[in-house]
GULUMLO-750820 format. One record per residue (C-alpha): residue in three letters; z, x, y. Coordinates in steps of 0.05 Angstrom, whole numbers, plus 32768, in hexadecimal, padded with zeros to 4 digits. Each point is the difference from the previous one (the first is absolute). Example, Ala and Ser with C-alpha at 12.3 -4.5 7.8 and 13.67 -1.06 7.14 Angstrom:
2
ALA809C80F67FA6
SER7FF3801B8045
This chain:
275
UNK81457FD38EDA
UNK803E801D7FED
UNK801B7FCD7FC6
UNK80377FE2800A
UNK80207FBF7FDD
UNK801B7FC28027
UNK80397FCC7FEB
UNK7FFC7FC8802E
UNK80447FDD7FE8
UNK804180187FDB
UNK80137FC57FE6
UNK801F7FF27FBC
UNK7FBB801E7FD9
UNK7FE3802B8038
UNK804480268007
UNK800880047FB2
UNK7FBA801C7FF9
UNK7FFD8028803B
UNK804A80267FEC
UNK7FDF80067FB5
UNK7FC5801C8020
UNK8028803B8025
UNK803280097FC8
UNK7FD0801A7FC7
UNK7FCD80298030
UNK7FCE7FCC7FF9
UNK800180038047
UNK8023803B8033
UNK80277FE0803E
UNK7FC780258034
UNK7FC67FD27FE5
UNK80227FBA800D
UNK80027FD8803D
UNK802F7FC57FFC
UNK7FF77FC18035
UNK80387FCA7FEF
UNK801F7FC08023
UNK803C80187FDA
UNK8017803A802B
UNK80487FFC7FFC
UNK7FF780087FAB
UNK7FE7803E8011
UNK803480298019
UNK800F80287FC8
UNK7FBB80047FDE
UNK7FE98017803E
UNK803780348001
UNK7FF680207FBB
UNK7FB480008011
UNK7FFF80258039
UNK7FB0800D7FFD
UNK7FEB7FBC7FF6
UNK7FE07FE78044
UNK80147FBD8019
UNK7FD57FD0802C
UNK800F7FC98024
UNK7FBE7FD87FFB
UNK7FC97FF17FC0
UNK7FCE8012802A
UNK801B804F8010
UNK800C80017FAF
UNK7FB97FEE7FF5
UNK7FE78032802E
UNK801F80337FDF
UNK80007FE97FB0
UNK7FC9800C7FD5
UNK80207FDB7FCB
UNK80217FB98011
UNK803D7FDC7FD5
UNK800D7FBB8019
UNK80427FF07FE4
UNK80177FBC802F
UNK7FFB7FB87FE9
UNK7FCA7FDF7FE0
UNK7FFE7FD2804F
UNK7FFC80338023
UNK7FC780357FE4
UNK7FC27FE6801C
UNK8024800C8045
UNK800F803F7FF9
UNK7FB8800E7FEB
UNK7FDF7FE4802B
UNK80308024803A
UNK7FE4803E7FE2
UNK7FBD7FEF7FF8
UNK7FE480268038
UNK801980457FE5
UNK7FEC7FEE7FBA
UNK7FC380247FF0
UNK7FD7800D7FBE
UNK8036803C7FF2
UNK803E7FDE8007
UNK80197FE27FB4
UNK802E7FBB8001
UNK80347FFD7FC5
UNK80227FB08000
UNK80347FF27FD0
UNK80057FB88013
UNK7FFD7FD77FB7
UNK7FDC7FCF8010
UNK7FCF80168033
UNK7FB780067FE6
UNK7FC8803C800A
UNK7FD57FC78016
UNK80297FE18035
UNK80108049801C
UNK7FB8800A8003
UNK7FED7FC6802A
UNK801F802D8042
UNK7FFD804A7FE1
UNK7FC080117FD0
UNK801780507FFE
UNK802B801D7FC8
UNK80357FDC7FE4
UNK803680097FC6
UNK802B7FCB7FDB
UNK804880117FED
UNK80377FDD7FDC
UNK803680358002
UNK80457FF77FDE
UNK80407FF98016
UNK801880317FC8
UNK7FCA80358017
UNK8039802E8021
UNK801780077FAE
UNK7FB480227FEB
UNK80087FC67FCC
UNK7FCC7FD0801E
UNK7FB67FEB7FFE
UNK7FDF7FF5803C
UNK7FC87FD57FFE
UNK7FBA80138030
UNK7FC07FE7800C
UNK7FC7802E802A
UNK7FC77FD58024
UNK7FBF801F7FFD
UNK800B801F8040
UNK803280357FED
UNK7FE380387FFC
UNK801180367FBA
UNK80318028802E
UNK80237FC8801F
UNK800D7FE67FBE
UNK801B803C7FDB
UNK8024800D8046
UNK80277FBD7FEE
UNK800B80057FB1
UNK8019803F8006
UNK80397FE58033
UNK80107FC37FCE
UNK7FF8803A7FC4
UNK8037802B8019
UNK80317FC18003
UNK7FF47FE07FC3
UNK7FC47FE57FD8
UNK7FC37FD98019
UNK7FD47FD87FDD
UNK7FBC7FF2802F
UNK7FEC7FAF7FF5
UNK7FCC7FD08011
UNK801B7FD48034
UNK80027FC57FDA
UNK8030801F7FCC
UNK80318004803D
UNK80287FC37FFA
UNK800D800A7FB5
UNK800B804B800D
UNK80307FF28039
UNK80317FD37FC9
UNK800480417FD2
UNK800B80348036
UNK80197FEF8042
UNK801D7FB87FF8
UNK801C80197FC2
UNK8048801E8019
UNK80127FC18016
UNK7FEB7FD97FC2
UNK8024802A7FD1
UNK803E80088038
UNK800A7FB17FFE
UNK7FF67FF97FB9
UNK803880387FF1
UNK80297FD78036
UNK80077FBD7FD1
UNK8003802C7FCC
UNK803F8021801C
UNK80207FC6801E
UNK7FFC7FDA7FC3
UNK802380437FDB
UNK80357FF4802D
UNK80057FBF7FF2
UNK8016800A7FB3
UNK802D80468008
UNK8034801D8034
UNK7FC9802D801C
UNK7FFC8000804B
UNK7FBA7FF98019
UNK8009804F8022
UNK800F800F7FB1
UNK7FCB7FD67FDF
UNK7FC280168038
UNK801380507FF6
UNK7FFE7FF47FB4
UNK7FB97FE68001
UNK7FE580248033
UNK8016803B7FDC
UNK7FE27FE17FBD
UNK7FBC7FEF8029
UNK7FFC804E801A
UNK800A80147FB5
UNK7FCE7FCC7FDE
UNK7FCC801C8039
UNK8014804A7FED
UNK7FF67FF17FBC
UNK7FC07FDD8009
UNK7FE0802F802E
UNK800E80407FDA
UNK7FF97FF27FBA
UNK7FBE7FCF8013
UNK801D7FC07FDC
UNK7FEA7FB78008
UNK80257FC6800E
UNK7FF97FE87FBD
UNK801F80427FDE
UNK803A7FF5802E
UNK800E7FB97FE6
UNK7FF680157FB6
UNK802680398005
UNK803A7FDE8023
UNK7FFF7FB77FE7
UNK800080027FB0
UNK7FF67FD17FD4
UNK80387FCF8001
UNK80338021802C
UNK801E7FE98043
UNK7FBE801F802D
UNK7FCD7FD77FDC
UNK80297FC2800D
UNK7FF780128042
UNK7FB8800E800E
UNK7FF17FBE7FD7
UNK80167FDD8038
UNK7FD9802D8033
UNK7FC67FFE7FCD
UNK80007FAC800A
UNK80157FF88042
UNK7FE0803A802E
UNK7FAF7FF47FF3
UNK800E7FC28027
UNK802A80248036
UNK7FC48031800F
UNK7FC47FCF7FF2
UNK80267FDB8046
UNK800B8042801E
UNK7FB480137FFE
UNK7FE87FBD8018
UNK80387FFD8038
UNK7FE880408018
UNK7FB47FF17FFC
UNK80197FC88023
UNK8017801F803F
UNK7FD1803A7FFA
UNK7FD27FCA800C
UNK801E7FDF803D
UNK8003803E801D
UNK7FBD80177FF3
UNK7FEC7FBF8022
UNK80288001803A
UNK7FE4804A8004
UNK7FBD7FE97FF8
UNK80077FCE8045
UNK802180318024
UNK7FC980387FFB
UNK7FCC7FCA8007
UNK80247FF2804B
């Protein structure tokens, strides 16, 4: 069969991945097939994408897809597959990107091939690591058919699925941590100058571009940044004293509050596939 790619959902990930997708070549507009609730984001996505085919139902898209991205809530997944069950023969591939949704609860209604993903919301930069896990199902040329998508947008780093929920705090949860820690950060900058948060945000965002530049291209750790910048008994180290003592805490509770949840949902997950 001819082998095309389906997105069913272009939500706030699906539609990131699926424009990073088209906008390095990873994939060409002629090989997708796009089925969405969300028809009225599509107007001008559709439009600059002329060739991409649209369908109205999960079933027509898994007719015609040889390759399968679920990209819709974590609720609403086993649904959709079991919709497209009858169309989904030992050919057809299944990518999820739900977090916290397990190979082995997947399995319990389709034993064929499946894929893992934990894309990133910073994927449409090429400055990302997405995170994928292969059952033993996928065959050699499904696989490299899928790592060379996620190669052409960024890095990938393939993982055992229990390395997930770790994996998932470095990469694709990361953005967030990092954007709320800059936001006390900034706010409390504001606090102690005449800076106006517009003023004090571009400053560091500007400063966390260059750090990453820096980092990236001359291959420097963390550690060399801090020496390098905070010296021994000037205003920096003064500074990362007080991150040094205060942030292990911060990020032992961050790790346990997301096990936490990851948890909870990988329970609630568990009962519902068990239905």
């Amino acid at each position: 069969m001819e082998a095309k790619v389906g997105f069913i959902g272009f939500g706030s990930m699906g539609s990131v991945l699926l424009r990073s997708l088209l906008r390095y070549g990873a994939l060409v507009q002629e090989e997708v097939i796009l089925c969405t609730r969300s028809r009225d984001k599509l107007s001008g996505f559709a439009s600059s994408n002329p060739g991409m085919e649209l369908v109205r139902s999960n079933v027509e898209l898994a007719e015609k897809s040889r390759t399968i991205f679920i990209c819709v809530r974590i609720e609403d997944v086993k649904g959709i597959i079991e919709e497209m069950k009858p169309q989904l023969s030992q050919d057809k591939h299944i990518v999820i990107i739900s977090a916290g949704l397990s190979m082995e609860n997947v399995s319990k209604i389709f034993d064929g091939q499946l894929t893992r993903v934990i894309p990133s919301l910073v994927c449409g930069t090429k400055n990302c690591v997405t995170l994928i896990h292969h059952n033993d199902k996928v065959t050699e040329d499904e696989s490299a058919r899928v790592e060379m998508w996620f190669s052409k947008i960024g890095n990938f780093k393939i993982l055992d699925e229990d390395q997930f929920e770790v994996g998932a705090n470095l990469t694709s949860c990361a953005p967030a941590f990092m954007a709320a820690m800059m936001k006390y950060f900034i706010a409390e900058a504001v606090k102690h100058s005449s800076f106006t948060p517009e003023e004090a945000e571009e400053m560091v965002r500007k400063t966390m571009l260059g750090t990453a530049t820096l980092i990236t291209k001359r291959k420097l750790s963390f550690d060399t940044i801090v020496q390098r910048v905070a010296t021994e008994g000037g205003i920096t180290e003064a500074g990362v004293k007080v991150l040094d003592e205060k942030l292990p805490e911060v990020f032992s509770e961050l790790f346990l509050a997301t096990e936490h949840r990851h948890k909870a949902v990988s329970d609630d997950m568990g009962e519902l596939w068990s239905a």
